[in-house]
C-alpha positions as CSV (number, residue, x, y, z in Angstrom):
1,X,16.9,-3.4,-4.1
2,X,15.8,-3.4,-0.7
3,X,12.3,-3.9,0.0
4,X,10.5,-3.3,3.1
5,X,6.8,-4.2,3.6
6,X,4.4,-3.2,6.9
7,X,1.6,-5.7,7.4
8,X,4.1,-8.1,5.5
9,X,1.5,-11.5,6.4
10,X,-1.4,-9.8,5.4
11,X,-3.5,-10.7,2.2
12,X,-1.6,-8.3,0.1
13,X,1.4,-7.9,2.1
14,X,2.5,-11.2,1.7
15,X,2.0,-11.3,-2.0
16,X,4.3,-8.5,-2.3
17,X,6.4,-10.0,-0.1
18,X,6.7,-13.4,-2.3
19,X,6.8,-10.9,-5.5
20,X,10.0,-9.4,-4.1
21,X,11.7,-12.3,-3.2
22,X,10.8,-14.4,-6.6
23,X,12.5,-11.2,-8.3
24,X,15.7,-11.2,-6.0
25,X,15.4,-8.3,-4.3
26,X,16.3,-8.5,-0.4
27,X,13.2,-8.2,1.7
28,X,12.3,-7.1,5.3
29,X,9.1,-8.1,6.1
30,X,7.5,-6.1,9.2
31,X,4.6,-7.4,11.2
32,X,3.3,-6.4,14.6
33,X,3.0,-10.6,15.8
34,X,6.2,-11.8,14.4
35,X,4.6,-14.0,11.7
36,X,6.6,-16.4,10.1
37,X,7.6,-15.1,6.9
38,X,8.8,-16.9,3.9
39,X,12.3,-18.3,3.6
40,X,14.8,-15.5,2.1
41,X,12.7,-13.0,4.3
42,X,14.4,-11.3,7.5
43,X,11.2,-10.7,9.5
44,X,10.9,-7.9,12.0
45,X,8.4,-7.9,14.7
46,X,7.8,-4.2,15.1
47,X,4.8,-1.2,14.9
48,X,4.5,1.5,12.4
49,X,3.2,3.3,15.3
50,X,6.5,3.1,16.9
51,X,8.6,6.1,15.8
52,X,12.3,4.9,16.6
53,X,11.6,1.3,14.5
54,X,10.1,3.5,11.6
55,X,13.0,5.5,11.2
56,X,16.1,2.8,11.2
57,X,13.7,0.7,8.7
58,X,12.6,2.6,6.4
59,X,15.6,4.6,6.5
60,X,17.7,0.9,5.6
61,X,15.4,0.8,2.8
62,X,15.0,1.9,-0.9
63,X,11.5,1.4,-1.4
64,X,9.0,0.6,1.6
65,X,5.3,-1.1,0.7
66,X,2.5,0.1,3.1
67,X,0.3,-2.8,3.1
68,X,-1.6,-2.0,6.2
69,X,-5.3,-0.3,6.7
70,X,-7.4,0.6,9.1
71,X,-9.7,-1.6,11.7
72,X,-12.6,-2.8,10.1
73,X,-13.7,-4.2,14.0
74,X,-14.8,-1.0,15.0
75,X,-11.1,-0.3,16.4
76,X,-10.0,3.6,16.1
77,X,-9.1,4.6,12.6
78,X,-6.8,7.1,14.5
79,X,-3.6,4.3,15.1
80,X,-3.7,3.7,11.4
81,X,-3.4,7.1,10.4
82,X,-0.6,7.7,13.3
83,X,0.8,4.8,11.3
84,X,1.2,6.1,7.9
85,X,1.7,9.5,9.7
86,X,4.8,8.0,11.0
87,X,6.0,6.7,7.7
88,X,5.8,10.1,5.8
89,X,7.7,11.6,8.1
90,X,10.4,9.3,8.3
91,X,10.5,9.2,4.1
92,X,10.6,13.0,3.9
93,X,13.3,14.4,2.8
94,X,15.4,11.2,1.8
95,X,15.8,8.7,-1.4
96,X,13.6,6.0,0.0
97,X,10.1,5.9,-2.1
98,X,7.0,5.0,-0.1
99,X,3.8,3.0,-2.3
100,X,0.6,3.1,-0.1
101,X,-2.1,0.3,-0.3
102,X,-5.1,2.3,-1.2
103,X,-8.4,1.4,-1.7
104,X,-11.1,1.5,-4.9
105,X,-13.6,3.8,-2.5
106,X,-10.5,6.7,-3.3
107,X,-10.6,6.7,-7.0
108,X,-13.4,8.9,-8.5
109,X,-16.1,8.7,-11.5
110,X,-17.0,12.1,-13.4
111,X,-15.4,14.2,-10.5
112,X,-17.2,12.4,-7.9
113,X,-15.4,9.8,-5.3
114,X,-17.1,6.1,-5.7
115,X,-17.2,5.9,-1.6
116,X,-19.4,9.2,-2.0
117,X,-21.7,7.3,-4.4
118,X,-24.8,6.2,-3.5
119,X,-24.1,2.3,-4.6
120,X,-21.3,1.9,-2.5
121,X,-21.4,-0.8,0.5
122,X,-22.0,1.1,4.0
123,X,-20.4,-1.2,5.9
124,X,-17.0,-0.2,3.7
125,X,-17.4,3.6,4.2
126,X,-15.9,4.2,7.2
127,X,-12.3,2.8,6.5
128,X,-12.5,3.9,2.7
129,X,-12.6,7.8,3.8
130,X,-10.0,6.7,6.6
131,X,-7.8,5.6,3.6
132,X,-8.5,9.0,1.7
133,X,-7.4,11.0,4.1
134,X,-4.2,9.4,3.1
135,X,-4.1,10.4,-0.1
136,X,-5.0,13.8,1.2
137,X,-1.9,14.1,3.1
138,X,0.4,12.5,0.5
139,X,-1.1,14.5,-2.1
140,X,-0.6,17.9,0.0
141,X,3.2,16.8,0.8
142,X,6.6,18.6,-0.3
143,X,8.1,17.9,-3.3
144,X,10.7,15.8,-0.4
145,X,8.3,13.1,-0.5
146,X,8.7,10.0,-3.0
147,X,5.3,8.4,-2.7
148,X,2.9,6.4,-4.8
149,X,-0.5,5.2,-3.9
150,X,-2.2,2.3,-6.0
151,X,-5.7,1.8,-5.6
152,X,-7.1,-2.1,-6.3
153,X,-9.8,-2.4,-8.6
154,X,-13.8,-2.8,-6.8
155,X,-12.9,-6.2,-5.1
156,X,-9.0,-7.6,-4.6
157,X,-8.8,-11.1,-2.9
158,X,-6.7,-14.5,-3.7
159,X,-6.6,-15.4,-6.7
160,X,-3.8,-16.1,-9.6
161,X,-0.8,-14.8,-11.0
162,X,-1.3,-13.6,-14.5
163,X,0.7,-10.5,-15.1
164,X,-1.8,-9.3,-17.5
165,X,-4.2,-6.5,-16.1
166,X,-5.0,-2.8,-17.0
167,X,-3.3,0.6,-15.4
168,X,-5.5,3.4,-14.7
169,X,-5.0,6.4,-12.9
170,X,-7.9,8.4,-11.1
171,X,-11.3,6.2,-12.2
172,X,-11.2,2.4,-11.7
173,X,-10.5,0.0,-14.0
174,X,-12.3,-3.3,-14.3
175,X,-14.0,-4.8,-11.5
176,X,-11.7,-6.9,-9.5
177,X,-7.9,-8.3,-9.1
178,X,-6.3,-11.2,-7.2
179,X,-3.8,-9.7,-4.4
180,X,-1.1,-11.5,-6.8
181,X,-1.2,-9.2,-9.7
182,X,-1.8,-6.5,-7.3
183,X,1.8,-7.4,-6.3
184,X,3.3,-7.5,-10.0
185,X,2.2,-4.4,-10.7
186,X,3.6,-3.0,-6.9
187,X,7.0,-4.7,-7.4
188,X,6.8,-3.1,-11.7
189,X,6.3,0.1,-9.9
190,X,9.4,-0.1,-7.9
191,X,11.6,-1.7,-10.1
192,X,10.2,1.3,-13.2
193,X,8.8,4.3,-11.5
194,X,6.0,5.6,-13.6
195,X,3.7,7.1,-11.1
196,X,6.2,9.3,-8.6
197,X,4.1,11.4,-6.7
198,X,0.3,10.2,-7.6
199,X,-2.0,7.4,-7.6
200,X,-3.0,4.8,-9.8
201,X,-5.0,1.7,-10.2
202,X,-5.3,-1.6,-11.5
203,X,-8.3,-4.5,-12.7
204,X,-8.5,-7.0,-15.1
């Protein structure tokens, strides 16, 4: 399988990229720097806000992992969501399945969304409802569209490789995951599609 990830030296993105390769698959990891990237990797320096590189990659790919997100620096939410824009559109309409990085201020308790509650951290509000309108727009998408979005549990950071951890689908589960099992259950959802065209999540 071919595997492309955006934001591929990222937290997550480059535990999905070390996933991938440790399961054989061929890998392009894309990063806007040009980060060196693991051996076994080709590495593209390129934008997901540049239209021309979006379509020839992920159109040379089978599955594509969105790891990216928007500015937490105060930077314009607007390029990130251009970004993914970008991506749909060059998915649409072909084979290649798209998984989106969400985020656990998406998933929902008794109706409500946890970044609506009133416990959640301000200073995580603005990018979480950035990263829901994602899921708006994938979830209001044709029937064209092969995407996935999986939501970490409360808090996702470094940690270790277990393979063991919970599925969920619209309310979290647990209360955290390391960015390795994040990538397990990423690379499981390519290699056994269970969740075409909806989101799920993940927590120990």
């Amino acid at each position: 399988m071919k595997v492309a990830v955006y934001g591929a030296s990222g937290m997550v993105g480059s535990r999905i990229v070390a996933e991938a390769v440790a399961r054989g698959h061929e890998v392009i990891g894309v990063t806007r720097s040009g980060a060196e990237l693991p051996v076994g990797v080709q590495g593209v320096q390129a934008s997901a806000n540049d239209v021309a590189s979006v379509k020839e990659i992920v159109g040379d790919a089978d599955v594509v992992a969105v790891a990216l997100g928007p500015s937490r620096t105060g930077g314009d939410h607007q390029e990130y969501l251009d970004a993914v824009d970008n991506l749909i559109a060059a998915a649409q309409g072909t084979e290649t399945r798209l998984l989106v990085v969400g985020g656990a201020g998406g998933l929902s308790i008794g109706g409500q969304r946890v970044v609506d509650g009133p416990e959640f951290p301000a200073e995580y509000k603005a990018e979480s409802l950035t990263v829901a309108k994602v899921l708006d727009t994938l979830q209001a998408s044709d029937e064209s569209l092969n995407w996935t979005m999986l939501h970490p549990s409360y808090v996702i950071a470094p940690g270790e490789r277990t393979g063991t951890f919970r599925l969920g689908l619209d309310e979290p589960v647990g209360d955290h995951i390391s960015a390795e099992d994040f990538a397990v259950a990423v690379l499981d959802e390519f290699e056994k599609p269970a969740h075409n065209r909806r989101r799920f999540t993940l927590g120990y």
